[in-house]
C-alpha positions in Angstrom: 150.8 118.5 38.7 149.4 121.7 40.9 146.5 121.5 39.5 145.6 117.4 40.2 146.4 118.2 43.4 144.0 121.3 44.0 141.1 119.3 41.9 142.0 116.4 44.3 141.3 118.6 47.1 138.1 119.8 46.2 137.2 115.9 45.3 137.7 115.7 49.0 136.1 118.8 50.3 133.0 117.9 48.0 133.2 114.3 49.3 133.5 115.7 53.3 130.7 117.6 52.5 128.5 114.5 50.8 129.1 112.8 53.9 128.2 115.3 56.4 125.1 116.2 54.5 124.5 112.3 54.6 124.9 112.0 58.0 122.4 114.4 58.5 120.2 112.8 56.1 121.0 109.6 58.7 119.4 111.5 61.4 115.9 110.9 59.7 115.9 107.7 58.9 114.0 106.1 61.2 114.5 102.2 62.3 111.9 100.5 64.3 113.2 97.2 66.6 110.9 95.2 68.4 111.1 92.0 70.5 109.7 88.6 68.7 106.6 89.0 71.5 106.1 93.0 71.0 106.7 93.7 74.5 109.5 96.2 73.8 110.0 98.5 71.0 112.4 100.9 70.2 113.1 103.3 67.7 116.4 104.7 66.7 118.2 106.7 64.3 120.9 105.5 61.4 123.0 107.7 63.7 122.4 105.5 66.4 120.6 107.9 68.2 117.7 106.7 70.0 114.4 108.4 69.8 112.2 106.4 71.8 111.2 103.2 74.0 107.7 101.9 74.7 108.0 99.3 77.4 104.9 96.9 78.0 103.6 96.8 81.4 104.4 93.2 82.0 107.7 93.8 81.8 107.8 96.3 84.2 107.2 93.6 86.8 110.6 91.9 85.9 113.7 93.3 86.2 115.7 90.8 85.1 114.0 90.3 81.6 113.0 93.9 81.0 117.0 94.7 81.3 117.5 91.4 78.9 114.9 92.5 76.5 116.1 96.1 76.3 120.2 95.0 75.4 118.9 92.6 73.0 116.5 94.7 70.9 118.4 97.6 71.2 122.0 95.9 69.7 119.4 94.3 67.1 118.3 97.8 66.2 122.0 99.3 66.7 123.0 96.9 64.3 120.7 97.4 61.7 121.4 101.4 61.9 124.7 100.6 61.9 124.4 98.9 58.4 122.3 101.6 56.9 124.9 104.1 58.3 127.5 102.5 56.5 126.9 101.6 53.9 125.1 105.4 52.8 128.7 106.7 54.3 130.8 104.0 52.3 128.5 104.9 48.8 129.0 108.8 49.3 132.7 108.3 50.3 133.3 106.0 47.2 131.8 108.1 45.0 133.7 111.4 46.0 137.0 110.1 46.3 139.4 110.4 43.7 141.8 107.0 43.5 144.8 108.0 45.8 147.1 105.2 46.4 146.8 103.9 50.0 142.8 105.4 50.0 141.5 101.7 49.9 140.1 101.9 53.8 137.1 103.6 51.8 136.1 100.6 49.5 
């Protein structure tokens, strides 16, 4: 019985460690959001960290839609990293987890 419970544990150090080393794996993969005209693009990490923003000068003119056009592409973009994030996380977590009753929150 001891010894499921120290193999468990390193199951879940190993697994803590997959998903760290995937998160920083995350941090390079690189996802490119633009609005359906081009005038906007950002570029963000699977983190959700964002890396950059390349504004079109016509929008620079208008307030209004420049702030529309940056919440809009950026939740599209936040969204899509958000998906890649977890479902790498949820994969790696899966994987490394041994099947301890009440663990379901990782399927």
């Amino acid at each position: 019985m001891f010894g499921d419970m120290m193999g468990m544990m390193s199951k879940l150090k190993e697994a803590q460690k997959k998903v760290e080393e995937t998160k920083e794996r995350l941090n390079t993969v690189l996802i490119d959001e633009s609005s359906t005209d081009n005038k906007l693009k950002v570029t963000i990490t699977a983190n959700r960290t964002i890396k950059s923003i390349t504004i079109d000068d016509e929008l620079l003119q208008d307030k209004e839609m420049l702030e529309d056009y940056l919440v809009l592409t950026l939740n599209k973009a936040i969204e899509k990293a958000t998906n890649i994030n977890e479902t790498e996380i949820a994969a790696v977590a899966k994987e490394g987890m041994p099947n301890i009753p009440g663990m379901d929150m990782f399927k």
